[in-house]
MMTF fields as JSON, N, C-alpha, C and O atoms, coordinates in Angstrom:
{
  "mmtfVersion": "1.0.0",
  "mmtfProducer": "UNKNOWN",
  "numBonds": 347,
  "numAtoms": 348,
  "numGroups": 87,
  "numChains": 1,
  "numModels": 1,
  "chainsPerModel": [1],
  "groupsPerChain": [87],
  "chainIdList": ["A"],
  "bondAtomList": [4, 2, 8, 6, 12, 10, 16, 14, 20, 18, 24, 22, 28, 26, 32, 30, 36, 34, 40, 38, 44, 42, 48, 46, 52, 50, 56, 54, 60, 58, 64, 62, 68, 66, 72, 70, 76, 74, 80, 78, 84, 82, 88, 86, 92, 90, 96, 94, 100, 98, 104, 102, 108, 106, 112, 110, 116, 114, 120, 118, 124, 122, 128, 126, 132, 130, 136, 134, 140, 138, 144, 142, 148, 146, 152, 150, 156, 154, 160, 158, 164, 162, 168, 166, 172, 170, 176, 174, 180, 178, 184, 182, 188, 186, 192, 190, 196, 194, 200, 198, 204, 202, 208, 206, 212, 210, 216, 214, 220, 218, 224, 222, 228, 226, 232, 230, 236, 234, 240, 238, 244, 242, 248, 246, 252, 250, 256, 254, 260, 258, 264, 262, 268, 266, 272, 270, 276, 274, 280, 278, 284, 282, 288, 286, 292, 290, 296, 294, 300, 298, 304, 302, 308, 306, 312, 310, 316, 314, 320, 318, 324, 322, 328, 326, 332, 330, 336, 334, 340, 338, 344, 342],
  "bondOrderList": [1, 1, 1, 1, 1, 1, 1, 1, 1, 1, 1, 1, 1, 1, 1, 1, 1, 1, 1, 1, 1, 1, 1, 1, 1, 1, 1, 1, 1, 1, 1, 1, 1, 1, 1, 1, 1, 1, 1, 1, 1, 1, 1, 1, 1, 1, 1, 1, 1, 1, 1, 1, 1, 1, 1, 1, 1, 1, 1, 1, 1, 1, 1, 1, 1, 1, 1, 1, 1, 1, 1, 1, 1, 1, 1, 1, 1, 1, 1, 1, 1, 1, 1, 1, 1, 1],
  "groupList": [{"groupName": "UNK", "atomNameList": ["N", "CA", "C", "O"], "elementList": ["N", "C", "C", "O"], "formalChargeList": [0, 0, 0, 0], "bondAtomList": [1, 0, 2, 1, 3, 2], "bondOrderList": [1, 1, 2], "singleLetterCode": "X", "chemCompType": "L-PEPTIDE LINKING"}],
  "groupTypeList": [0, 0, 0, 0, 0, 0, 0, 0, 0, 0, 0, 0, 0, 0, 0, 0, 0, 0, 0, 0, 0, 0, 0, 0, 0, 0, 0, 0, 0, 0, 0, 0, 0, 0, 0, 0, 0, 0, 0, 0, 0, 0, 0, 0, 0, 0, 0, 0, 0, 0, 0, 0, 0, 0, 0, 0, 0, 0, 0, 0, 0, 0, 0, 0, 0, 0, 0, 0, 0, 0, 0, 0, 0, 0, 0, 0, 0, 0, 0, 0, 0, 0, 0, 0, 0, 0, 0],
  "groupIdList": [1, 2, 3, 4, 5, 6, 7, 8, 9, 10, 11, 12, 13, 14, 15, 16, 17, 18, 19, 20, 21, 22, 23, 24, 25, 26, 27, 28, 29, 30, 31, 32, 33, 34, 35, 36, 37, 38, 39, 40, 41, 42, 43, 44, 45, 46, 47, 48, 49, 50, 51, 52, 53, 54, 55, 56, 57, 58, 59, 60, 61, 62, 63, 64, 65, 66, 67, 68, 69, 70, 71, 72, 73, 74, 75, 76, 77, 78, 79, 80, 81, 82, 83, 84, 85, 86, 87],
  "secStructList": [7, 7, 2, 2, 2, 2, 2, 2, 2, 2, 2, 2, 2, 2, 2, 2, 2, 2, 2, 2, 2, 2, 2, 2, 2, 2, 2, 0, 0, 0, 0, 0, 2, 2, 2, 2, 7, 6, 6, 6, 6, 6, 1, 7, 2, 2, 2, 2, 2, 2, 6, 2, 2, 2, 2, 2, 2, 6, 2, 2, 2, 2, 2, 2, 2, 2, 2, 6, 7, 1, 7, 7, 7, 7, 7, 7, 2, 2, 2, 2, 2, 2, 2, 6, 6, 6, 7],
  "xCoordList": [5.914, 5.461, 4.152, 3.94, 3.599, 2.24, 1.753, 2.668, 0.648, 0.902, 0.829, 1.37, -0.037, -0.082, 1.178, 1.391, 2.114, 3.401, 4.736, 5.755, 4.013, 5.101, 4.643, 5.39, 3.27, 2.899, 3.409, 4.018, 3.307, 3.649, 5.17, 5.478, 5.843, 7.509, 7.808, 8.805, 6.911, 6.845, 6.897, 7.729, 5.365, 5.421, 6.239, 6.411, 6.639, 8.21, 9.327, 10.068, 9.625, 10.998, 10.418, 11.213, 9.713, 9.082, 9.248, 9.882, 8.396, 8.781, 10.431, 11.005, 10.741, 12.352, 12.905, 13.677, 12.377, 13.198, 13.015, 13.963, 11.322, 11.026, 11.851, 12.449, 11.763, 12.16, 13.542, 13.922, 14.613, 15.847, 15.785, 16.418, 15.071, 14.63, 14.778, 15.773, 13.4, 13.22, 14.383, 14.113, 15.173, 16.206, 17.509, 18.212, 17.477, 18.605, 17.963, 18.644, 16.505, 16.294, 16.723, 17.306, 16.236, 16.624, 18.474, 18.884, 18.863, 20.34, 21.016, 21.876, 20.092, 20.467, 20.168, 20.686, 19.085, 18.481, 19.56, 20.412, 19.508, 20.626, 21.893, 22.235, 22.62, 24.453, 23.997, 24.084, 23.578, 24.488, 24.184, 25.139, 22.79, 22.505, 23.818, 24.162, 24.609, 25.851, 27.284, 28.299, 27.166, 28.292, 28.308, 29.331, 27.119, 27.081, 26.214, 26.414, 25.331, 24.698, 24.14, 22.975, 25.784, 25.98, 24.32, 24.086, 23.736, 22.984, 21.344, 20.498, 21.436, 20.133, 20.391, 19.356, 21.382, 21.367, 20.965, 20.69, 21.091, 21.2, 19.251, 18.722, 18.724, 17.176, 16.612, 17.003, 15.419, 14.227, 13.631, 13.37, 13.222, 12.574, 11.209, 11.051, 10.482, 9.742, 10.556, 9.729, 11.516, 12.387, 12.289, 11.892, 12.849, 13.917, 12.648, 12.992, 11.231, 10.088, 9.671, 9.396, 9.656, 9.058, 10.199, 9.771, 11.844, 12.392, 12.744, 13.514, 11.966, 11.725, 11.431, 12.37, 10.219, 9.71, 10.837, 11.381, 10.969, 12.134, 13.518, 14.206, 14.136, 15.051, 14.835, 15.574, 13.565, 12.786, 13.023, 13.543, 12.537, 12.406, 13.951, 14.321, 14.522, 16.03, 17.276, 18.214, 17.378, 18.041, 19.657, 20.724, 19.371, 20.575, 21.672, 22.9, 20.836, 21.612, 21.999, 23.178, 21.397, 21.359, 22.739, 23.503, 22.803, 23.762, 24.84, 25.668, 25.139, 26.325, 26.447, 27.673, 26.199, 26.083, 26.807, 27.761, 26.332, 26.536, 28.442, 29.4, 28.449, 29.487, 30.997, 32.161, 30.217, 31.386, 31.217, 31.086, 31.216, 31.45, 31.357, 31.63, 30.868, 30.829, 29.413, 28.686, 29.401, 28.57, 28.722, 29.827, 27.822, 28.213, 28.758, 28.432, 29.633, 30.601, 29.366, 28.424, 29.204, 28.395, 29.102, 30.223, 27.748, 28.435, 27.081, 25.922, 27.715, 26.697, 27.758, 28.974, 26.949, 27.54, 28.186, 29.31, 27.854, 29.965, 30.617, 31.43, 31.25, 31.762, 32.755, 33.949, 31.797, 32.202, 33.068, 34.179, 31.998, 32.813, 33.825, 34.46, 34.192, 35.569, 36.674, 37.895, 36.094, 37.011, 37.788, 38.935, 36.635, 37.578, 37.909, 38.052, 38.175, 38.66, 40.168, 41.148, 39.953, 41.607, 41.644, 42.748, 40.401, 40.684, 40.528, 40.709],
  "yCoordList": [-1.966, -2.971, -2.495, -1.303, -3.112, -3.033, -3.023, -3.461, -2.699, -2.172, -3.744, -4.153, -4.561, -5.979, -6.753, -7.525, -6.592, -7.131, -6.423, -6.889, -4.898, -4.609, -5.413, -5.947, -5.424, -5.969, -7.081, -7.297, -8.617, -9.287, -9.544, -10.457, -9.007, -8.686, -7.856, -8.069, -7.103, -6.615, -8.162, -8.848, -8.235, -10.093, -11.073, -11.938, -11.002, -12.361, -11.469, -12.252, -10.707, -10.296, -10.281, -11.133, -10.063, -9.999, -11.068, -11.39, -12.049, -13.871, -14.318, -14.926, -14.009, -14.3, -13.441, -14.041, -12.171, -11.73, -12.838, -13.402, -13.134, -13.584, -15.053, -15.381, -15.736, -17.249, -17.23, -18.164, -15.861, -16.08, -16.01, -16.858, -15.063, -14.948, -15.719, -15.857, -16.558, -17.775, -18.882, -20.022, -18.846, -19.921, -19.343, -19.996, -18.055, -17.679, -17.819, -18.132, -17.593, -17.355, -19.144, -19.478, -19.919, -21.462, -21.522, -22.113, -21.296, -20.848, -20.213, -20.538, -19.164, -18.169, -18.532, -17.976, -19.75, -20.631, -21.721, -21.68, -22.701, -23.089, -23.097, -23.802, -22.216, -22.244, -20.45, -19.949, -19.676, -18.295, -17.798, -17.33, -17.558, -16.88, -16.513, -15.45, -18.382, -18.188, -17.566, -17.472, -17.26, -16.156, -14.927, -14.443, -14.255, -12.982, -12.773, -11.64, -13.563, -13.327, -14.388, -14.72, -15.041, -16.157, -16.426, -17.533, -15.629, -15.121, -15.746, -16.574, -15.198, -15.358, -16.775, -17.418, -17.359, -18.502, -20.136, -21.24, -19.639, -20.598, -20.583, -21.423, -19.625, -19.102, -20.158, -20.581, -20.576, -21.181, -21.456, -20.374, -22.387, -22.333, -21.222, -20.867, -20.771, -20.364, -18.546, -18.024, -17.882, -17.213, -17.011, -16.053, -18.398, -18.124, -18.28, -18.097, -18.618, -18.964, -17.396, -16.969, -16.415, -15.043, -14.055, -13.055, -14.488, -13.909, -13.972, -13.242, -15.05, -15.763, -14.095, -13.348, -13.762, -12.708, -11.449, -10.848, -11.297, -10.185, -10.574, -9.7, -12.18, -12.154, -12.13, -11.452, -13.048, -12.748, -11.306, -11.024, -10.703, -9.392, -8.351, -7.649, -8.659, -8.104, -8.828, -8.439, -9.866, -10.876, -10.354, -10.74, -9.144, -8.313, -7.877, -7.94, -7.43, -6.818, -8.088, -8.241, -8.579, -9.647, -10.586, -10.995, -10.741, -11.523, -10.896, -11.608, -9.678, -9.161, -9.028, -8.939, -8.996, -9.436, -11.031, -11.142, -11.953, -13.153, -13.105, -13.716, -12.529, -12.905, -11.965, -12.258, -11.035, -10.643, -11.28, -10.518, -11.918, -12.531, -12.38, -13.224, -11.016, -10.96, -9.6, -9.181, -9.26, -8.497, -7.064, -6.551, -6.359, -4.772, -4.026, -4.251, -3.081, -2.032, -1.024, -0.888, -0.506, 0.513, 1.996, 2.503, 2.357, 4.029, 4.924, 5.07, 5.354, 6.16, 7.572, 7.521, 8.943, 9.646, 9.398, 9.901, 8.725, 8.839, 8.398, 9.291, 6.98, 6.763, 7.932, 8.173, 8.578, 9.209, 10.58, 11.065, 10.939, 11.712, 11.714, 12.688, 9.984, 9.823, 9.626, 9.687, 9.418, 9.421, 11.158, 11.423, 12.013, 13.166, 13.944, 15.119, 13.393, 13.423, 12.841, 13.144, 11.895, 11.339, 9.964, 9.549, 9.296, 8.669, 7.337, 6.228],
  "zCoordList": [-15.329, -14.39, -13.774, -13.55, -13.604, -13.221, -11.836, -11.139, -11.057, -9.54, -8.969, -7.942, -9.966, -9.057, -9.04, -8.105, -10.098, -10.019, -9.009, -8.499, -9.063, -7.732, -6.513, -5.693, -6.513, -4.831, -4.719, -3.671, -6.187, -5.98, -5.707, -4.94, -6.123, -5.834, -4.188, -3.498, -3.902, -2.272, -1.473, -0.879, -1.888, -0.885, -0.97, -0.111, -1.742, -2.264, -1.686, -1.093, -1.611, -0.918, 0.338, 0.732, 1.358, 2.521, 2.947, 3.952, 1.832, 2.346, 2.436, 3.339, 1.697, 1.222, 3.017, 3.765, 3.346, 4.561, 5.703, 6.248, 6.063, 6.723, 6.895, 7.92, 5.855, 5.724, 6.261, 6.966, 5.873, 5.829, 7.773, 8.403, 8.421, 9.529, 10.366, 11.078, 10.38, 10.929, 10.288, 10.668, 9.722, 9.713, 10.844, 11.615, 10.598, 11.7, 12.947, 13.923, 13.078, 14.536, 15.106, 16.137, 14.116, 14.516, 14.692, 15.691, 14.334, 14.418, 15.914, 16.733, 15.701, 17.242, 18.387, 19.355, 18.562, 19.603, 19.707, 20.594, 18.778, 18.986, 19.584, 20.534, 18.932, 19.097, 19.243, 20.363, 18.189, 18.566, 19.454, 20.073, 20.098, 21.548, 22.551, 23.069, 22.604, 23.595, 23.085, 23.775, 22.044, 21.757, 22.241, 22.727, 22.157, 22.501, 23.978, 24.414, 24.821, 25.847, 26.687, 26.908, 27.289, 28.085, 29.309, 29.794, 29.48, 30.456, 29.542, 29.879, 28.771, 27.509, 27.145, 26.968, 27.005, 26.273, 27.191, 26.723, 28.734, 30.165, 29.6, 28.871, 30.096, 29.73, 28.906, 27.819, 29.77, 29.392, 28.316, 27.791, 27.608, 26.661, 26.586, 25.418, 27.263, 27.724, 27.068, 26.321, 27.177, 26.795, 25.481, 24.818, 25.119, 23.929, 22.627, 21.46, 22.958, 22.042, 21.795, 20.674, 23.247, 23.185, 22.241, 21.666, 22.138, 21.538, 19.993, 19.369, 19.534, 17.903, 17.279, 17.003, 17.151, 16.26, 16.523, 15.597, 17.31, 16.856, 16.38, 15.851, 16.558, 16.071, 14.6, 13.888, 13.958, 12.788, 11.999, 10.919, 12.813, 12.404, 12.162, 11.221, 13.424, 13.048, 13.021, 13.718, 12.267, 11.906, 11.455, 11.934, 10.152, 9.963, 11.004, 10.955, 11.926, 12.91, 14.067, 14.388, 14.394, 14.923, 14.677, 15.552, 13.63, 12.649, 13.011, 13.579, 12.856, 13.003, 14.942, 15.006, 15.721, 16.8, 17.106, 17.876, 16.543, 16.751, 16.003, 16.479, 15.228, 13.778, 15.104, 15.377, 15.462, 16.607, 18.035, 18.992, 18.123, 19.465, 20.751, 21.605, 20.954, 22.106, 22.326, 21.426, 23.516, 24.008, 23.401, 23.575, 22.739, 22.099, 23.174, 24.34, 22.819, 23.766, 24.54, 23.759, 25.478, 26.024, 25.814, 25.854, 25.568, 24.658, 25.346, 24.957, 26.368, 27.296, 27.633, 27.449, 28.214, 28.71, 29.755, 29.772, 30.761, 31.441, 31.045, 30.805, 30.487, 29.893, 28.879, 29.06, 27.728, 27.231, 28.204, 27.993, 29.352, 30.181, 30.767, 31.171, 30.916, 31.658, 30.383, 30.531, 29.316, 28.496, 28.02, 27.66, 28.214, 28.522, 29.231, 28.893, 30.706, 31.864, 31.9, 32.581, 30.902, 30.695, 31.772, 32.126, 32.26, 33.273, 32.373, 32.876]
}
């Protein structure tokens, strides 16, 4: 394969990420925002336009966020400290 056919296969999967992207981010504006961040989803249009490119961008993770339902668990040192405290 040739270097112009890898590039062209770089840019087509890039597009292909992007496109799949922007269809979830239309998705996550919508309906999923309020699955996982009751707080984010009340929020302004003004908001939810500045948070497009990164849902774009991390859509994967994103996705799995929405697909569980709720807010991610917090995993900080006290927490962990009270967990071996026994409390």
């Amino acid at each position: 394969m040739t270097a112009a056919g890898i590039a062209t296969w770089v840019v087509r999967a890039g597009a292909a990420y992007a496109g799949i992207g922007l269809v979830f981010a239309a998705y996550l504006l919508a309906r999923g925002l309020a699955r996982f961040d009751a707080a984010a989803a009340q929020a302004g249009w003004g908001f939810k336009l500045l948070i497009v490119p990164g849902a774009v961008a991390l859509w994967p993770l994103l996705w799995r966020r929405v697909r569980a339902g709720g807010p991610a668990p917090e995993r900080n040192a006290h927490d962990r400290g009270a967990a071996r405290a026994g409390r």
